[in-house]
C-alpha positions in Angstrom: 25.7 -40.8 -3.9 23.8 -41.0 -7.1 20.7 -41.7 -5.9 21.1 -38.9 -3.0 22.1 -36.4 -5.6 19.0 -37.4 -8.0 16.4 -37.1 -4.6 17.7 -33.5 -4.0 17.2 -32.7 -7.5 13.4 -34.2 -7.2 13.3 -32.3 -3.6 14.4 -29.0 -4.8 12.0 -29.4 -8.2 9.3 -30.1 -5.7 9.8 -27.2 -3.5 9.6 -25.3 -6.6 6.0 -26.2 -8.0 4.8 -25.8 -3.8 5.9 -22.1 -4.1 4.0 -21.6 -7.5 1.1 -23.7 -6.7 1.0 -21.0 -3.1 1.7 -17.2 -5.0 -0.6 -18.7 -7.6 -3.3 -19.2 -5.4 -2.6 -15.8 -3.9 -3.1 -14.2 -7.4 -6.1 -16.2 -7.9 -7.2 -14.5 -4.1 -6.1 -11.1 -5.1 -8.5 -11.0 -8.4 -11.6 -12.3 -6.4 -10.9 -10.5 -3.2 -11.0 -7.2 -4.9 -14.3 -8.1 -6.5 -16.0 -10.1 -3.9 -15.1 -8.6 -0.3 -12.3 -10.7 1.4 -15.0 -12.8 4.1 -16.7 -14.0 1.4 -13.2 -15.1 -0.3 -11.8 -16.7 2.5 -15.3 -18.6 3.1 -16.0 -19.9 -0.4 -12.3 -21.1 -1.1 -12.7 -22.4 2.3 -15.6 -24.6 1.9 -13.7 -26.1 -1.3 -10.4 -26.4 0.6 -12.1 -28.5 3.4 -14.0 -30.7 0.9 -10.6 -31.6 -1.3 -8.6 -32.2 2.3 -11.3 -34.3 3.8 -11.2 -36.3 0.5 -7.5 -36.7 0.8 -8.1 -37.4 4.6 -10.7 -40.6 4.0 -8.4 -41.9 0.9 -5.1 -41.9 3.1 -7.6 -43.6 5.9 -5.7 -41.9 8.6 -5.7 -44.1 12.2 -4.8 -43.4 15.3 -7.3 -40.4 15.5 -8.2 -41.0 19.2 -5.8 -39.1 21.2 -6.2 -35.9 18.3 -9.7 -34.8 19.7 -7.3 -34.3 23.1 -5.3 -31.2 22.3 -8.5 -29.7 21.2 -7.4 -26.4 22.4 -4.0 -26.3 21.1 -5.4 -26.8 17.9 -8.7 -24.2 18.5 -6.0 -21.6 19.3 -3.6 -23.3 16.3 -6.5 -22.5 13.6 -7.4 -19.0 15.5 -4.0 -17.7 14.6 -4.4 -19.3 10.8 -7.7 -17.3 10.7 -5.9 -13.9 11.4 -2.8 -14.7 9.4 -4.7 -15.4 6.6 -7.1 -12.0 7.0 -4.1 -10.2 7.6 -1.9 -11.3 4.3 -5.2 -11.2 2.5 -6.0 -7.7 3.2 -2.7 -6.8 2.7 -2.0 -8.6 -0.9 -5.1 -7.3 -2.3 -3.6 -3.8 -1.1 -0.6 -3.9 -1.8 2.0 -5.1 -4.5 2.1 -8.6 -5.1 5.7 -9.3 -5.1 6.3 -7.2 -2.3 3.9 -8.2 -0.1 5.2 -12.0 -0.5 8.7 -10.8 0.0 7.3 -9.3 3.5 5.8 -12.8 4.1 9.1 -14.7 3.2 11.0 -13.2 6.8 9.0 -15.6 8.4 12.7 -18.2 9.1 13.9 -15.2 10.6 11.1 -13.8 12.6 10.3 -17.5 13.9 14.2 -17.6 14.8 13.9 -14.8 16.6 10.6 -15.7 18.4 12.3 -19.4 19.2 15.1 -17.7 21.0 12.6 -16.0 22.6 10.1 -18.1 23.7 12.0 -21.3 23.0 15.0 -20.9 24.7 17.1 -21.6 21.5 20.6 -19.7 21.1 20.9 -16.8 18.1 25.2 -16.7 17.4 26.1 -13.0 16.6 26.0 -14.5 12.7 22.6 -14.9 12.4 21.6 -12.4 14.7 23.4 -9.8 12.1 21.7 -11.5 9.2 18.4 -11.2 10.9 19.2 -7.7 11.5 20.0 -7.1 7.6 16.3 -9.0 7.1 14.2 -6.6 9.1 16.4 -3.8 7.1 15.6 -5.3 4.0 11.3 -5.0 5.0 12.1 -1.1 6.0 13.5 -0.4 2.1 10.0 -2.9 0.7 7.6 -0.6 3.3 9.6 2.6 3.2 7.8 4.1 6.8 7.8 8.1 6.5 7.9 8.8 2.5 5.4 8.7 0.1 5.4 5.5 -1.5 4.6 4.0 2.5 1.7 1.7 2.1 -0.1 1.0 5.3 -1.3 -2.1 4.2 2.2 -3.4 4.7 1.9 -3.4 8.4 -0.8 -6.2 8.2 1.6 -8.3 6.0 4.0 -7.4 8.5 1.1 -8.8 11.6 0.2 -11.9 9.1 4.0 -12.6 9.6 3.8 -12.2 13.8 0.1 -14.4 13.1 2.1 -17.4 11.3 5.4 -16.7 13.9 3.0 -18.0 16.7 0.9 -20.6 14.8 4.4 -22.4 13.7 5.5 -21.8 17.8 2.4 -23.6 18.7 2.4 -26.0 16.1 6.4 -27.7 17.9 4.5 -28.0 21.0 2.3 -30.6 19.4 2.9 -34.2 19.8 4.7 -35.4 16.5 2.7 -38.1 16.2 -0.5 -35.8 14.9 -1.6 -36.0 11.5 -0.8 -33.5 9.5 -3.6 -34.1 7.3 -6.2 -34.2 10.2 -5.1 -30.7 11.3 -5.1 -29.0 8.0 -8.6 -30.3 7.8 -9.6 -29.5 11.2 -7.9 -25.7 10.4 -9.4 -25.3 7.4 -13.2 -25.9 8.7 -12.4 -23.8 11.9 -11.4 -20.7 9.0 -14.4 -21.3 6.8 -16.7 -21.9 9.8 -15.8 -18.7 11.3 -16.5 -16.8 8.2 -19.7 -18.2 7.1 -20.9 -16.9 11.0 -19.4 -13.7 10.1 -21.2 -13.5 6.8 -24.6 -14.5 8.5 -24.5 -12.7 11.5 -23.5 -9.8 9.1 -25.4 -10.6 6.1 -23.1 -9.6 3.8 -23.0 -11.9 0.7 -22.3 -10.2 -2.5 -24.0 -11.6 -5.9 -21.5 -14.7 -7.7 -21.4 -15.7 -11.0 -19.3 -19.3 -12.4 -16.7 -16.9 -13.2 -15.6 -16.2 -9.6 -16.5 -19.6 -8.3 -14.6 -21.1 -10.8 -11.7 -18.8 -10.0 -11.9 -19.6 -6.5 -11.9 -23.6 -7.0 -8.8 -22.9 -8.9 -7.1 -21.0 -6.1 -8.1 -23.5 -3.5 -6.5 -26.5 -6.2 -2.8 -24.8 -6.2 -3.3 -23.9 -2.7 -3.1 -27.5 -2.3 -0.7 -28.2 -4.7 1.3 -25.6 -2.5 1.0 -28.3 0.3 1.1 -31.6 -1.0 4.4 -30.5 -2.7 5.8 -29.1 0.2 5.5 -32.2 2.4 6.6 -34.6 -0.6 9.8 -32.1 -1.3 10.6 -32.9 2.4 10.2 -36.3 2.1 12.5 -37.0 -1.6 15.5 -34.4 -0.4 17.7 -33.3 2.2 16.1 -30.7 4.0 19.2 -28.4 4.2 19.0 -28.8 0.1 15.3 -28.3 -0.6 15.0 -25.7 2.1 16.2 -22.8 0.2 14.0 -23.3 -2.7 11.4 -21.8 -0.5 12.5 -18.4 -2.2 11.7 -19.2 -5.6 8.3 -17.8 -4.0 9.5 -14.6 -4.7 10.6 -15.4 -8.0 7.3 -16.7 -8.9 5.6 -14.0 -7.4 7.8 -11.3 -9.4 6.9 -12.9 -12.2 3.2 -13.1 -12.2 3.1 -9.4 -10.4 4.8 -7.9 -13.4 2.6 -10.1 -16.1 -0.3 -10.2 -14.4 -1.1 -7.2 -12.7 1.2 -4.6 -14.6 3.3 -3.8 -11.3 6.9 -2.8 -11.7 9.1 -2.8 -8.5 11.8 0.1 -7.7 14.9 -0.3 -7.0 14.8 -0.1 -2.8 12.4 -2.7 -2.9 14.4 -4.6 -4.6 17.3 -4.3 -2.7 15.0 -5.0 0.5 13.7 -8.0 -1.3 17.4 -9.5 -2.0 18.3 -8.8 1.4 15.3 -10.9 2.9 16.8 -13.5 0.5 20.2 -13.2 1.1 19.7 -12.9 5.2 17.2 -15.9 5.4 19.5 -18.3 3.5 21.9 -17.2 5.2 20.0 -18.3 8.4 18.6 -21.9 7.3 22.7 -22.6 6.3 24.1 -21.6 10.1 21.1 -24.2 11.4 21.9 -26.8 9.6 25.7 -25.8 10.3 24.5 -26.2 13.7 22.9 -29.4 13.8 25.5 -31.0 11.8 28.4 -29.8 14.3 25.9 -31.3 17.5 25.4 -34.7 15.6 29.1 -34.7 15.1 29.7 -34.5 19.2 
């Protein structure tokens, strides 16, 4: 019971550096995306991204890598849908406030349980289908459509959301038995690929000094301190336990928006924001709820 209790603990600890090491890269993306243009970004944090991963890849010496090259397409149209979540959030962050935007970002449990029972098949009780409902409500106070504090930015947080909904819907119809490292890596060149084209076909590359690229290799590090975290959290706790320590993202990203970029958020969005917590804990408790009552049977 001990040693359960402890691996939580270690889960839940782990969960939280994954959600700094991600808003921290995002604040690291919002300072050089505002300077550099956003292709260029996404392309130069890309290129150090897919070196780091493809380091990681040849020193875990994955096997078993025949069958991957199979479900090309799957994981073509996987990476697409990366490439315009991440354009989408991007544009959006650097737009936008930074806690709010990553408040928008966190209804993605309820979107994708929503799109499940959709696409899916999978039941939504009238519990979780009111907590949803108080979700969504929670993004209308954060956006505020029809006053004048409406950002339209917020409507490509809100399309980054739908962009990840479909890449997560995607990624279950994979065989389990894919690598996750091997399709980060693959995902990560299809992104920077696609924007180096862009910036050639466009010629549009903006003058970089150490400062920026230095910037950059930083967000790409806690970018991947984001996900090496997030897997081991997985792997030390209970994933009913370490799941809701996802929303220290917002926490995080409160944090750094009011020290770092002099924002201050009013009251309705804070309301919304608590509401998007409130509903998708609310959510991950009624599935595990679920599972446990069908392993019971």
């Amino acid at each position: 019971m001990f040693i359960r209790k402890s691996q939580n603990l270690t889960g839940a600890l782990f969960m939280s550096i994954s959600m700094a090491g991600y808003v921290t890269n995002d604040a690291f993306m919002k300072l050089v995306g505002s300077e550099l243009g956003l292709a260029q970004t996404i392309f130069i944090r890309g290129v150090y991204c897919s070196i780091f991963i493809f380091i990681l890849f040849m020193f875990k010496n994955e096997k078993n890598l025949k069958g991957c090259f199979n479900h090309f397409k799957i994981i073509t149209a996987r990476s697409l849908l990366e490439l315009f979540a991440t354009i989408f959030f991007l544009i959006a962050l650097i737009n936008m406030s930074f806690a709010n935007v990553n408040a928008i970002l966190q209804t993605l449990p309820l979107v994708m349980t929503v799109a499940a029972s959709i696409l899916l098949k999978e039941t939504i009780g009238h519990k979780r289908a009111i907590a949803i409902i108080l979700g969504f409500f929670g993004v209308l106070l954060i956006i505020k459509p029809g006053t004048n504090d409406f950002n339209s930015y917020s409507i490509l947080a809100i399309l980054a959301v739908m962009s990840v909904t479909f890449r997560d819907i995607l990624t279950r119809k994979m065989p389990k038995n894919l690598p996750a490292l091997f399709l980060s890596l693959v995902t990560s060149f299809m992104v920077t690929l696609t924007t180096g084209i862009y910036l050639v076909f466009f010629k549009i590359w903006a003058p970089i000094d150490i400062y920026l690229l230095i910037n950059l290799g930083l967000a790409a590090i806690f970018l991947l301190i984001g996900y090496f975290f997030s897997v081991e959290a997985m792997r030390f706790g209970d994933v009913s336990f370490v799941s809701p320590f996802r929303y220290t993202l917002i926490i995080w990203a409160m944090l750094i928006g009011y020290f770092f970029f002099k924002e201050k958020i009013d009251l309705l969005s804070l309301i919304g924001i608590f509401f998007i917590i409130f509903s998708g804990l609310f959510v991950l408790y009624r599935e595990n709820q679920i599972k446990i009552n069908v392993q019971l049977k």
